[in-house]
Each structure stands twice: as C-alpha cells, then as structure tokens.
RODODREN-872317 format. One line per 10 residues: number of its first residue (from 0); their letters; for each residue x, y, z of N, C-alpha, C, O. Coordinates in nm, 3 decimals. Each point is the difference from the previous one (the first is absolute). Layout:
<atoms>
NUM	a	X/Y/Z/X/Y/Z/X/Y/Z/X/Y/Z | ... $
</atoms>
This chain:
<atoms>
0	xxxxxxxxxx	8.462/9.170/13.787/-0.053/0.084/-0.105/0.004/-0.078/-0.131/0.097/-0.072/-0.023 | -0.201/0.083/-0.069/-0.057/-0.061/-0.135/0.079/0.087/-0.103/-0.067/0.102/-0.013 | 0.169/-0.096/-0.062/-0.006/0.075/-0.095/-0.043/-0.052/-0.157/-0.017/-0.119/-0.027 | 0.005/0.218/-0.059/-0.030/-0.046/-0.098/0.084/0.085/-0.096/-0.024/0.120/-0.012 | 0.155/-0.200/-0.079/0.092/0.069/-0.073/-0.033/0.013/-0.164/0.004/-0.105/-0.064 | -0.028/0.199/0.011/-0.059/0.022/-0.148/0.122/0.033/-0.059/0.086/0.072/0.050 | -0.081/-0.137/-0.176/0.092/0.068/-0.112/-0.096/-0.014/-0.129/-0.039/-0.086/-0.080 | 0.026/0.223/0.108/-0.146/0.049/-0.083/0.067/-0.006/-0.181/0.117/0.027/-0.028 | -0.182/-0.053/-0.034/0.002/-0.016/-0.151/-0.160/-0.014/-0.079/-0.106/0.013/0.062 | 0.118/-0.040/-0.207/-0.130/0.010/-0.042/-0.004/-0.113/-0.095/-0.110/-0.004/-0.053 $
10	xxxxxxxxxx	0.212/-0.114/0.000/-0.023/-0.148/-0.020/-0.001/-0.112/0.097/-0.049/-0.113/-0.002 | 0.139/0.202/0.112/0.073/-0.085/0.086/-0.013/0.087/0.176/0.060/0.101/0.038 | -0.124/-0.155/0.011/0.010/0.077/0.137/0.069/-0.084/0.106/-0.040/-0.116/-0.010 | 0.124/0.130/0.105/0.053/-0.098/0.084/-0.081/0.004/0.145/-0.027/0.114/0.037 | -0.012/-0.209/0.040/-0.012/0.029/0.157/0.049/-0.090/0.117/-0.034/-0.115/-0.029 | 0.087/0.117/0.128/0.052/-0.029/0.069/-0.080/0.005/0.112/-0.066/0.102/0.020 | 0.057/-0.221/0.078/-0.032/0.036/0.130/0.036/-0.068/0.099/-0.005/-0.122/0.011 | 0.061/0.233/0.096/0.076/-0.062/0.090/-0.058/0.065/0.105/-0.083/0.091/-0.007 | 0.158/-0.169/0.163/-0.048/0.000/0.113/0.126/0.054/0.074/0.106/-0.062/-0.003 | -0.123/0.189/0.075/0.108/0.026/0.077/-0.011/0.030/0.110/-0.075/0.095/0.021 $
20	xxxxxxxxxx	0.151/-0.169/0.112/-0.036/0.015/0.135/0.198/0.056/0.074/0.098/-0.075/0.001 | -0.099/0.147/0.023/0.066/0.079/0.062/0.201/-0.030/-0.130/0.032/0.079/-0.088 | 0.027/-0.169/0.115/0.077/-0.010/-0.132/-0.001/-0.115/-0.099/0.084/-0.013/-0.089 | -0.191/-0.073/0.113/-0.014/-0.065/-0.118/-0.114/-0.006/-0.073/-0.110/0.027/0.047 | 0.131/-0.067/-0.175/-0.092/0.027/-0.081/-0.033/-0.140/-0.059/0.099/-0.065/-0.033 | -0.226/0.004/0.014/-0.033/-0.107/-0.079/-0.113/0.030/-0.138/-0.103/0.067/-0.002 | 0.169/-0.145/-0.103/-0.106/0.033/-0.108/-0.075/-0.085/0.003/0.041/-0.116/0.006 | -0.175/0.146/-0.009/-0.088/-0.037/-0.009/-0.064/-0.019/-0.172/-0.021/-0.120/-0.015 | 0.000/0.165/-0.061/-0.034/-0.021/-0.127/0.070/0.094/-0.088/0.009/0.117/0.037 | 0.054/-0.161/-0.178/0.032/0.125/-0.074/-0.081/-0.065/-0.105/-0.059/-0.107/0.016 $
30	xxxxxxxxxx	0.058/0.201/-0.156/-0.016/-0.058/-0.117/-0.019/0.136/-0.100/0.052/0.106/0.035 | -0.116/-0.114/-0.140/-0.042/0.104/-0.105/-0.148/0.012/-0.040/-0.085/-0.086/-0.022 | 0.081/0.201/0.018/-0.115/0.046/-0.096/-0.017/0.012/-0.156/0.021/0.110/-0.052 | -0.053/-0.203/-0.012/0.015/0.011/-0.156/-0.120/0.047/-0.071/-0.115/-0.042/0.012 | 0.191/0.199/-0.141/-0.163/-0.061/-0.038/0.053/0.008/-0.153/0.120/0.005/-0.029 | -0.234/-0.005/-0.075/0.028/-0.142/-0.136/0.062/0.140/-0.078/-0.039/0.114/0.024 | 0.132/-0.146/-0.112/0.060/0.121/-0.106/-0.120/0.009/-0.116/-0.076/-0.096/-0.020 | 0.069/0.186/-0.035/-0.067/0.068/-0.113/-0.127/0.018/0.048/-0.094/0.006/-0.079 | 0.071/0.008/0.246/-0.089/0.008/0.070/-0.022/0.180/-0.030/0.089/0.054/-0.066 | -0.187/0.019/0.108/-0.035/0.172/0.025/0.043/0.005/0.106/0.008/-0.095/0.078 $
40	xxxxxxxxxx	0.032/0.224/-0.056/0.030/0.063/0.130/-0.072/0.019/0.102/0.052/0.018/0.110 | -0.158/-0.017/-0.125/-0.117/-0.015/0.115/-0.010/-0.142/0.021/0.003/-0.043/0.115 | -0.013/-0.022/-0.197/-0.039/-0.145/0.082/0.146/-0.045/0.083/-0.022/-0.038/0.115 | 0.162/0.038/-0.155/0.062/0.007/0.079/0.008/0.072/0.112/0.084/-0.037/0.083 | -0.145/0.126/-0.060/0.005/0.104/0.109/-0.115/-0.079/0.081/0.003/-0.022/0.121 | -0.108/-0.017/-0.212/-0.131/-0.061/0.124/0.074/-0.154/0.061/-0.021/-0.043/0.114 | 0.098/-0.014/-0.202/0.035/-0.114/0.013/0.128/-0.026/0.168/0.025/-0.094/0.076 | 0.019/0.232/-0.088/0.076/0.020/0.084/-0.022/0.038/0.106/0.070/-0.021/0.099 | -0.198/0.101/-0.106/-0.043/0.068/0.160/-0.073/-0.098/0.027/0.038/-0.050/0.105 | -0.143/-0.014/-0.158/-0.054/-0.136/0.059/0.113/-0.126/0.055/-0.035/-0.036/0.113 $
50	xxxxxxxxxx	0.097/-0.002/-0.137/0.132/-0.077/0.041/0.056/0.062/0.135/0.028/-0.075/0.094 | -0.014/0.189/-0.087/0.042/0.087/0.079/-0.090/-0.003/0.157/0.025/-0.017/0.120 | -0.140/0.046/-0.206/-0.122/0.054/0.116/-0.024/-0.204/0.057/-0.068/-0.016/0.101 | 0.121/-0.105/-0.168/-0.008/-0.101/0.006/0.101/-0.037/0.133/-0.036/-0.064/0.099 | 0.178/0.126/-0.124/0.129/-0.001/0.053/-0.042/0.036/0.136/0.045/-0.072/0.089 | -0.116/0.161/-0.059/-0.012/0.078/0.103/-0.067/-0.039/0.084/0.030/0.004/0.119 | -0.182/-0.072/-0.188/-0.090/-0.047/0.109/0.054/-0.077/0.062/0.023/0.009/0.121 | 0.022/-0.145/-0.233/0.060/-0.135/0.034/0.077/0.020/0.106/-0.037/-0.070/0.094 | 0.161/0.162/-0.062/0.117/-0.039/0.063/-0.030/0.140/0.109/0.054/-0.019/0.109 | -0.119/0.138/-0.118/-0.012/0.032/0.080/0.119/0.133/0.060/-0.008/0.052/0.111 $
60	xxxxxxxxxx	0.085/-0.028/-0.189/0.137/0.026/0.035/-0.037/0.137/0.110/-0.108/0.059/0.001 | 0.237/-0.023/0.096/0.003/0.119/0.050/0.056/0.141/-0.077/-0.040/0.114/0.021 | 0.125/-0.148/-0.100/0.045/0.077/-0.080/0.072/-0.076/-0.174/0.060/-0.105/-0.021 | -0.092/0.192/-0.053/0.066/0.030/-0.103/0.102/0.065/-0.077/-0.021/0.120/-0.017 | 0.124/-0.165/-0.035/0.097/0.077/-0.036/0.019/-0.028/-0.140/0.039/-0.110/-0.041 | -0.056/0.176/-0.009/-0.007/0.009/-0.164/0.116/0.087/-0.076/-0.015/0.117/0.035 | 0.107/-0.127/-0.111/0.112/0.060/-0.107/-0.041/0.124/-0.016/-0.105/0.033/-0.054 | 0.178/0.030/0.094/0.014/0.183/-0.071/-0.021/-0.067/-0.151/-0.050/-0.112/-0.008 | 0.093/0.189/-0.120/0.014/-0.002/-0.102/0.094/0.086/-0.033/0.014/0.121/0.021 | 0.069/-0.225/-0.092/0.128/0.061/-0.059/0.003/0.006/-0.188/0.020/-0.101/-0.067 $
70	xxxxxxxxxx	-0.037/0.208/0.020/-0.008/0.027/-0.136/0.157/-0.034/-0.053/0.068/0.097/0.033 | 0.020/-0.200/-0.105/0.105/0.011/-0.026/-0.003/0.027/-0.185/0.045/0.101/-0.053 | -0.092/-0.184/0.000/0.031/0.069/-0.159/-0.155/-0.033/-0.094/-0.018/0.092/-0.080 | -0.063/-0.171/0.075/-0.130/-0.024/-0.043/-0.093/0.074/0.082/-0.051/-0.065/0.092 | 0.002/0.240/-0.110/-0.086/0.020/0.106/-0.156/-0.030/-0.065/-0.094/0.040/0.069 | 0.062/-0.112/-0.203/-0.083/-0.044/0.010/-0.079/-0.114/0.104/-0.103/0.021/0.064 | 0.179/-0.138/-0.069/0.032/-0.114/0.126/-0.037/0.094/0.113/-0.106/0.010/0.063 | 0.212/0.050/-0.056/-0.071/0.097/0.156/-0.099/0.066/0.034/-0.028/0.040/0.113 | -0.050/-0.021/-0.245/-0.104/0.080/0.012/-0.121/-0.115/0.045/-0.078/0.015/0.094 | 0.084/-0.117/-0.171/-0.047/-0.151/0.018/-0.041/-0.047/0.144/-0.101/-0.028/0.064 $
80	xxxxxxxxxx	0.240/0.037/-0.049/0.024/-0.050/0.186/-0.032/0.077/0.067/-0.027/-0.045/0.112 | 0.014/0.156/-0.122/-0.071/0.141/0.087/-0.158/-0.059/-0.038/-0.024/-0.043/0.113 | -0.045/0.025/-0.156/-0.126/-0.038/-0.011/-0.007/-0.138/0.075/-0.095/-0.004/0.078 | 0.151/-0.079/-0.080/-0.003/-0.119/0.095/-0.003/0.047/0.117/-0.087/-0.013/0.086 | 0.200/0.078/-0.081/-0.003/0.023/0.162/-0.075/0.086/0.090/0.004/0.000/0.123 | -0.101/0.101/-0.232/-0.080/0.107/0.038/-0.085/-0.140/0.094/-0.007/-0.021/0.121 | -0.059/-0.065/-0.258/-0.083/-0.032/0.089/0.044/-0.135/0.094/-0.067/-0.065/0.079 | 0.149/0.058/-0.104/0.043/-0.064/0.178/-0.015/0.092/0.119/-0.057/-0.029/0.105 | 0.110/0.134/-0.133/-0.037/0.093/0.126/-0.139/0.016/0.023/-0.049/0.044/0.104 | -0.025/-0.087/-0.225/-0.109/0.062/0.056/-0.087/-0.134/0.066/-0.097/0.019/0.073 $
90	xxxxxxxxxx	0.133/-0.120/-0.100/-0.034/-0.110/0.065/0.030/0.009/0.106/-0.088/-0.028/0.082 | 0.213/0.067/-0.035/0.047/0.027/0.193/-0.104/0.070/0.043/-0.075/-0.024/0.094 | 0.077/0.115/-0.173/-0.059/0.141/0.091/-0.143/-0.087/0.007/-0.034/-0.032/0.114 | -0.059/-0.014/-0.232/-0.131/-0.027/0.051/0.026/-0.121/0.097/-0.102/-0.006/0.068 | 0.155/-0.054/-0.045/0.016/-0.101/0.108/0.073/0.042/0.125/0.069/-0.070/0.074 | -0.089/0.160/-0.068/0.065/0.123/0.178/0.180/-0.068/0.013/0.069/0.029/0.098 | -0.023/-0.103/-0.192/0.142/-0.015/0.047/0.054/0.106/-0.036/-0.035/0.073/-0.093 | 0.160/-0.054/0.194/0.104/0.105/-0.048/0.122/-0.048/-0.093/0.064/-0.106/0.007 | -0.053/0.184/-0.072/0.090/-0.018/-0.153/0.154/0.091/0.075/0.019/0.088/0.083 | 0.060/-0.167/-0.167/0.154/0.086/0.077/0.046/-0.023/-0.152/-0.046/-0.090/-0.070 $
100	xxxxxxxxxx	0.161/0.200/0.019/0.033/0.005/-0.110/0.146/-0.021/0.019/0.049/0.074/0.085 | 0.039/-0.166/-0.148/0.137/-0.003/0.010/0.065/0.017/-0.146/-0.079/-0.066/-0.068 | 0.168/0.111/-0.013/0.136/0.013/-0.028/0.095/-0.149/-0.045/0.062/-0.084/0.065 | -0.086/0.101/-0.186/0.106/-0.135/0.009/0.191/-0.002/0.061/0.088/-0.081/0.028 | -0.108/0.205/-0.034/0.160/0.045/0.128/-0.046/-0.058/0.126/0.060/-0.102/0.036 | -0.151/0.146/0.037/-0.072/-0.030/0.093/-0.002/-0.147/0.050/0.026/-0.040/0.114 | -0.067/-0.041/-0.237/-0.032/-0.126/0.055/0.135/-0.071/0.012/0.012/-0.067/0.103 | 0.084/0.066/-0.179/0.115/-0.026/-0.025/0.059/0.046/0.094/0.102/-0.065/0.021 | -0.119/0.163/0.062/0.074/0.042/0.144/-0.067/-0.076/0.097/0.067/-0.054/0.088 | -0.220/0.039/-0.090/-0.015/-0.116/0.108/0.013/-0.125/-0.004/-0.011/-0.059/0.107 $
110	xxxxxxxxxx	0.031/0.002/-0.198/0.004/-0.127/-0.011/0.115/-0.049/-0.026/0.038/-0.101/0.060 | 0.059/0.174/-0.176/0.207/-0.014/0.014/0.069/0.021/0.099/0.101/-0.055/0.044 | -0.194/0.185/0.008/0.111/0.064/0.055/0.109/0.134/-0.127/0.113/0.043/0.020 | -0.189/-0.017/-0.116/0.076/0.038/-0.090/-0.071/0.014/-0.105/-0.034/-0.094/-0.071 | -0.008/0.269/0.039/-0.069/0.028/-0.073/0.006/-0.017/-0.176/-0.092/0.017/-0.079 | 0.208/-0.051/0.057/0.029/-0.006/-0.129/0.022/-0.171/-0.031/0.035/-0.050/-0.107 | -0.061/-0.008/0.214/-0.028/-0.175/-0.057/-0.076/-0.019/-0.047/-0.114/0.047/0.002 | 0.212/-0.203/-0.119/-0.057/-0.029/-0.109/-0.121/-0.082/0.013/-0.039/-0.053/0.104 | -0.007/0.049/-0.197/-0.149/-0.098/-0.028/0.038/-0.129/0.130/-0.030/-0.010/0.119 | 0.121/-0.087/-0.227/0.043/-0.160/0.099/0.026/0.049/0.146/-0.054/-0.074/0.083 $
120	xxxxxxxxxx	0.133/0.196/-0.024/0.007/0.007/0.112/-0.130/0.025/0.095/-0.009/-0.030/0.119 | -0.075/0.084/-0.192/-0.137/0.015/0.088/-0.059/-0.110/-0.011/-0.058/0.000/0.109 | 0.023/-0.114/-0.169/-0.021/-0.052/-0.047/0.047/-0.174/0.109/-0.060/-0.105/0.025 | 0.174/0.156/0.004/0.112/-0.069/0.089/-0.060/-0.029/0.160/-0.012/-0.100/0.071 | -0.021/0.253/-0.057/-0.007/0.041/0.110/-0.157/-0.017/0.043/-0.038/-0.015/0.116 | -0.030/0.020/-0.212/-0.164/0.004/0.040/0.002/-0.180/0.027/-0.042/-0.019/0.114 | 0.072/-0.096/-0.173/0.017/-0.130/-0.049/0.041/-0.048/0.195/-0.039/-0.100/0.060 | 0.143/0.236/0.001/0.115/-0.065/0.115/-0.134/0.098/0.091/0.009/-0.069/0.101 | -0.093/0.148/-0.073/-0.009/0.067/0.074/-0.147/-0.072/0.040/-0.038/0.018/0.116 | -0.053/-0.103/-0.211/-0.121/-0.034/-0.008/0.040/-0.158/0.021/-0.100/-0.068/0.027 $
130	xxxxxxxxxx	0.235/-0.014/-0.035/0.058/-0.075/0.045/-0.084/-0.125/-0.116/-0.059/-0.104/0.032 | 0.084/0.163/-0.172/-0.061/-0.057/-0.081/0.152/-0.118/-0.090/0.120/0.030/-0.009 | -0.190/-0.156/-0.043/0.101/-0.086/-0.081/0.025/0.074/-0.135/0.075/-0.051/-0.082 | -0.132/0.162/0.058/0.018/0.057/-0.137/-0.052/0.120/-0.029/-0.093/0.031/0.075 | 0.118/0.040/-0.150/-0.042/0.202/0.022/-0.164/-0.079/-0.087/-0.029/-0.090/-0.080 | -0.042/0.204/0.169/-0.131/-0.037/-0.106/-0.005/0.085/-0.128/0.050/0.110/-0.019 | -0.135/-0.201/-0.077/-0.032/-0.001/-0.134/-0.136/0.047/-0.032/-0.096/-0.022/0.074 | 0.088/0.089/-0.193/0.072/0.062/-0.048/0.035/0.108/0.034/-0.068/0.057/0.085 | 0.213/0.022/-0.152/0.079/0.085/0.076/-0.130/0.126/0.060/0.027/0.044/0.111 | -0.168/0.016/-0.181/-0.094/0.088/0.063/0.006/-0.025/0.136/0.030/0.090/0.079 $
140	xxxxxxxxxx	-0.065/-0.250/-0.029/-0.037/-0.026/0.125/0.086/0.059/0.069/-0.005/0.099/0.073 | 0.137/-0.215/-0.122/0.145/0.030/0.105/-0.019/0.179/0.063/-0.010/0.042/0.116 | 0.010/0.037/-0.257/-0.011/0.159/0.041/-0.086/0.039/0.076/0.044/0.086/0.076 | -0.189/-0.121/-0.054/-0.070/0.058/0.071/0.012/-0.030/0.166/-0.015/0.082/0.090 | 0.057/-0.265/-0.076/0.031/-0.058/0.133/0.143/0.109/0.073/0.016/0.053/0.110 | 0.066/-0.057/-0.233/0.114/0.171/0.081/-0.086/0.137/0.016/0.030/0.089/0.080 | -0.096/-0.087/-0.130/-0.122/0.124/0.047/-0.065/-0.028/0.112/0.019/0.084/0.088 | -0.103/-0.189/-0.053/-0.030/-0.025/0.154/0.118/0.010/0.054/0.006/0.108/0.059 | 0.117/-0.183/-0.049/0.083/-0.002/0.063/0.054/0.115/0.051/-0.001/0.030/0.120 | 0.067/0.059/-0.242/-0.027/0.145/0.028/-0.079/0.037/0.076/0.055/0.049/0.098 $
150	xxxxxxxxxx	-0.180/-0.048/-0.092/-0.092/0.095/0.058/-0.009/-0.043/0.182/-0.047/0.082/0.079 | 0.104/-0.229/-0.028/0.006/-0.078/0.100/0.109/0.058/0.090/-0.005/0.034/0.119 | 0.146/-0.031/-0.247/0.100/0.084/0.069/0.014/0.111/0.046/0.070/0.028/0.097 | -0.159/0.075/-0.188/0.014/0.151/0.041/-0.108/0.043/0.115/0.010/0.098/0.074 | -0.127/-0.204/-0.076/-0.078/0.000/0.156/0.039/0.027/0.110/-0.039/0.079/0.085 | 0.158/-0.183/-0.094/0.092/-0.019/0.127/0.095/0.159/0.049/0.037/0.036/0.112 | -0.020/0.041/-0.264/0.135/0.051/0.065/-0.062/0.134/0.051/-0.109/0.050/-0.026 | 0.196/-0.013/0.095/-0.072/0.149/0.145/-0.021/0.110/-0.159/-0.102/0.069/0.005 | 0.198/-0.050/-0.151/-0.056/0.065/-0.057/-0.092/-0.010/-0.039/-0.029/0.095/-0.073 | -0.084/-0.207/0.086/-0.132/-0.011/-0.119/-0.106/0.125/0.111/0.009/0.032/0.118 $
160	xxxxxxxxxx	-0.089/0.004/-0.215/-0.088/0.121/0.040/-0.186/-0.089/0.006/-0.072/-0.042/-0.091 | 0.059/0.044/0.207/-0.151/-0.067/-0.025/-0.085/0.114/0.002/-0.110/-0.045/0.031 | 0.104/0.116/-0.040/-0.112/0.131/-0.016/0.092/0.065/-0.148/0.012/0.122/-0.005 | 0.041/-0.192/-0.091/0.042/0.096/-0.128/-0.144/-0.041/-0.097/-0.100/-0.070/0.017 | 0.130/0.118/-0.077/-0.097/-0.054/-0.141/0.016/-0.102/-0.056/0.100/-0.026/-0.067 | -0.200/-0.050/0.087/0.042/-0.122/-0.098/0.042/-0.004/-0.107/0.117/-0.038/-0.002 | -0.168/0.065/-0.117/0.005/-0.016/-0.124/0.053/0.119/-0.039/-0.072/0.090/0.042 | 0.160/-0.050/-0.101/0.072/0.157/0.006/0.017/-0.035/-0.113/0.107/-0.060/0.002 | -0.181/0.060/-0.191/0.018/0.034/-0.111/-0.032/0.131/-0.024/0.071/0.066/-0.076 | -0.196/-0.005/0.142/0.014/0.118/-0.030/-0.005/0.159/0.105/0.017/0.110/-0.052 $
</atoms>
C-alpha cells in the first residue's frame, strides 16, 4: 500500500510518502509544499491544491492521511490551516483517493508507542522505523512521513474499520 502523509498548513505544507507491505514501511519521497509570504489567500490555496492534485498523480498513493487540526492558542493560524487543508481534501476527494484523518495523540501512539511523545522522540522513531541516517527535514516532512506511518500502522490493527468514513471533519 502507497500512502501519502499530509501535515496540512498554509506557508508550509509537509508530505511524506511511503510504501507499506505487511510490517515494513519504506519512504519513498518526503518534502514540502511552500508558498511565497505576503502572498493572498487564494493564490495560496490554488498554489496548494495544484501541488497537491501534482502529489497525487505523480505518486499515485492508495491512501491519504492528513492531521486532524488542533486549535492551541492563535485560532487565527488555525483558521489559515483549516483553509489549506480544506483544499487538500478536496484534492483527494477529486482524485478518488481515500483521505483518513489522524490526531496528533494518535500519531504519537503509532509511531512511540506513546501518545504524549515529544517532538525528538517521534522524530527518533520515524528516522529508526523508515531505517533512515537522519529524521527527515524539514521538521513538516518528518510530521507528515509519521502520518503515513500512522496510517500503515493502524491498517494493520484488527481495530481499524474499512467501511468507517473516511474523512470524519464533519
């Protein structure tokens, strides 16, 4: 299975892609989506779903797993990143992949082992699990490659639901 791991943002988007065949996982490409500051909000938004709808053809993925959104104290920023990521979803959806939504508790439980690990420990672990000489850069990527990873691990386990809803924001 192809995944494709998003850590959706609206200067900075991360993606990850990895290959997972029963328990291992190989990355195949990570990197970022940038787009220019003092840019409009629409052209970042076009700038992003084209990149996106780019991501997708190119590599093809079976699934997608893209960041819940967590509002912690700037909910402007969040309001921001909720627009990035609208239209990432909507890039899945027009390209028939299925989108899976994870939890940064979530990813940190599949990939630590331990939902409340720190940044370096995921970080640790994505670097030892993709059997990489160094966590990838920059830290977006690293995050989104633990989002495939995530999404690789919870495939596997008898709880994942393949007839749930994919995308469960609303």
């Amino acid at each position: 299975m192809r995944i494709l791991g998003i850590d959706p943002g609206i200067a900075t988007v991360g993606f990850g892609i990895v290959d997972s065949e029963k328990n291992k996982q190989r990355l195949i490409k990570c990197g970022v989506i940038t787009t220019p500051a003092h840019t409009s909000l629409s052209s970042r938004l076009a700038l992003i779903y084209h990149d996106m709808c780019d991501l997708l053809d190119l590599f093809k993925p079976d699934a997608v797993a893209v960041e819940e959104l967590f509002f912690n104290t700037n909910i402007t920023t969040g309001i921001a990143v909720a627009h990035g990521r609208g239209v990432i979803l909507l890039a899945c959806q027009m390209a028939g992949v299925s989108c899976y939504e994870y939890t940064p508790l979530q990813v940190k439980q599949a990939v630590v082992g331990y939902g409340r690990a720190e940044k370096a420990q995921v970080m640790d672990m994505v670097k030892r699990i993709c059997n990489l000489p160094a966590p990838p850069r920059p830290d977006d990527a690293a995050d989104a490659v633990a989002l495939a990873l995530c999404h690789a691990r919870s495939t596997t386990s008898l709880l994942f639901r393949r007839d749930r809803e994919e995308c469960s924001t609303i």
